[in-house]
MARTOR-98249 format. One line per field, with one value per residue (C-alpha): residue number from 1; z, x, y. Coordinates in nm, 2 decimals. Example, Ala and Ser with C-alpha at 12.3 -4.5 7.8 and 13.67 -1.06 7.14 Angstrom:
tivo: (1,2)
z: (0.78,0.71)
x: (1.23,1.37)
y: (-0.45,-0.11)
***
This chain:
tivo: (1,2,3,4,5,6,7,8,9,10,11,12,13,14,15,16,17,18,19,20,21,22,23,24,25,26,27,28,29,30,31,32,33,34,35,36,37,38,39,40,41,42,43,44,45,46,47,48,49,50,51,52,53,54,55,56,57,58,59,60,61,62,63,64,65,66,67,68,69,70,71,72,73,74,75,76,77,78,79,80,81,82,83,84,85,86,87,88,89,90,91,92,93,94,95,96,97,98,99,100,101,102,103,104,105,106,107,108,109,110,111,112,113,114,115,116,117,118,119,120,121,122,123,124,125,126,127)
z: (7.54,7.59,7.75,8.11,8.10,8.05,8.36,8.56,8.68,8.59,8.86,8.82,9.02,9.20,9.12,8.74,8.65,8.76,8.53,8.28,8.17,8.16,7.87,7.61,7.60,7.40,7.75,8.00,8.15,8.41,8.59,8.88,9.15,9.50,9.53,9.35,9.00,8.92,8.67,8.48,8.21,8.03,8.20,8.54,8.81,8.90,9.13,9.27,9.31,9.58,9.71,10.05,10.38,10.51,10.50,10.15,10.06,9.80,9.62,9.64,9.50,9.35,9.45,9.57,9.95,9.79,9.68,9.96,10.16,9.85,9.77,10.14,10.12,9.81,9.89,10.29,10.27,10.15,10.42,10.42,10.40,10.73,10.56,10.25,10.37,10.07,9.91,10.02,10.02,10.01,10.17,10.02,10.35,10.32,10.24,9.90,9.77,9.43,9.41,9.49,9.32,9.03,9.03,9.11,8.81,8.61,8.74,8.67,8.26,8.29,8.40,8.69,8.80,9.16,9.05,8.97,8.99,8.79,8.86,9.00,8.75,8.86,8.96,8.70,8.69,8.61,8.35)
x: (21.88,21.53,21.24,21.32,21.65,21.51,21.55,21.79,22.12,22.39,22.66,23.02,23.21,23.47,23.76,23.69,23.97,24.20,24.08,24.05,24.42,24.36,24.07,24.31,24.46,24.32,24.31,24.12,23.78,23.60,23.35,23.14,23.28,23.13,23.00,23.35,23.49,23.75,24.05,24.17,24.45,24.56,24.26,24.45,24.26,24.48,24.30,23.95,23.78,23.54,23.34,23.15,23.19,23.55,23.71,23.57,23.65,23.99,24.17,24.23,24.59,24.56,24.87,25.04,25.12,25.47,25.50,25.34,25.65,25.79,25.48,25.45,25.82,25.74,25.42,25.39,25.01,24.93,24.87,24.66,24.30,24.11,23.88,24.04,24.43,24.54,24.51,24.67,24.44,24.48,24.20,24.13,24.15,24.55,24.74,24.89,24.57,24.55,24.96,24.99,24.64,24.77,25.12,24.93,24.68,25.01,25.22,24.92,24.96,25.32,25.23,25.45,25.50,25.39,25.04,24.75,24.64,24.49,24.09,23.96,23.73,23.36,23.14,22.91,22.57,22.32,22.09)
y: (13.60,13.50,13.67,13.49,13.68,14.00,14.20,13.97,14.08,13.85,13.84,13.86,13.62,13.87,13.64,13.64,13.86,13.59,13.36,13.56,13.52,13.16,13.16,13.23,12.86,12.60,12.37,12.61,12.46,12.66,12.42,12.43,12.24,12.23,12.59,12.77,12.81,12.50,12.60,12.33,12.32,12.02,11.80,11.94,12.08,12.37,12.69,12.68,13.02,13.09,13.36,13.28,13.28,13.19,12.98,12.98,13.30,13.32,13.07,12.72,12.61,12.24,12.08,11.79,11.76,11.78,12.09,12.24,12.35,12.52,12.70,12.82,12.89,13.15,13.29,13.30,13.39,13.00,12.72,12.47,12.44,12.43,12.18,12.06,12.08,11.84,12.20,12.53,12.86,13.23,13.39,13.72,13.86,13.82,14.15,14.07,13.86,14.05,13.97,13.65,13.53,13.70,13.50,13.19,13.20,13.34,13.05,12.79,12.92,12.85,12.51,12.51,12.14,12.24,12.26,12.11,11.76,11.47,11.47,11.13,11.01,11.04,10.78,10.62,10.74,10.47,10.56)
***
């Protein structure tokens, strides 16, 4: 820690301890991505964390239009995105956040086939 650091409060992102299960595989990468915590296993982007203003406020689910209906079908608290519906959220105002966030980011370790998806690669950056 250097002398800059001294006296600063670090914050703890209030969706950590659903990541936290995650860390222990040799594939996890938390990133920054747009203002939330990105998950990825296996170079799959699989939950997205966030913690502002709704309707960024809970977790993105990384999935494939696809699988959608049978995520929706299991967990009723999904739906789509109001900005980003190629992805389903559950706001943390839901009644069973901690439940179903928890089965999410324990189904994501499982590697269930209904989520996650293959990053785009990033544009070049000229040097």
């Amino acid at each position: 820690m250097g002398k800059d650091d001294l006296g600063r409060v670090r914050r703890i992102h209030p969706h950590a301890w659903l990541w936290e299960p995650l860390q222990g595989d040799p594939t996890f990468v938390l990133a920054a991505m747009f203002g939330t915590r990105a998950a990825y296993l296996d170079g799959k982007l699989m939950l997205c964390f966030s913690a502002h203003e709704e309707p960024w406020r809970g977790v993105l689910v990384c999935t494939e239009r696809g699988h959608q209906a049978s995520l929706v079908a299991e967990f009723p608290a999904l739906s789509p995105h109001p900005i980003l519906p190629k992805w389903l959220y559950l706001p943390e105002s839901a009644d069973d956040f901690e439940r179903v966030a928890g089965r999410l980011a324990a189904l994501a370790l499982e590697r269930d086939p209904r989520l996650g998806v293959v990053p785009k690669p990033g544009r070049k950056r000229k040097g």
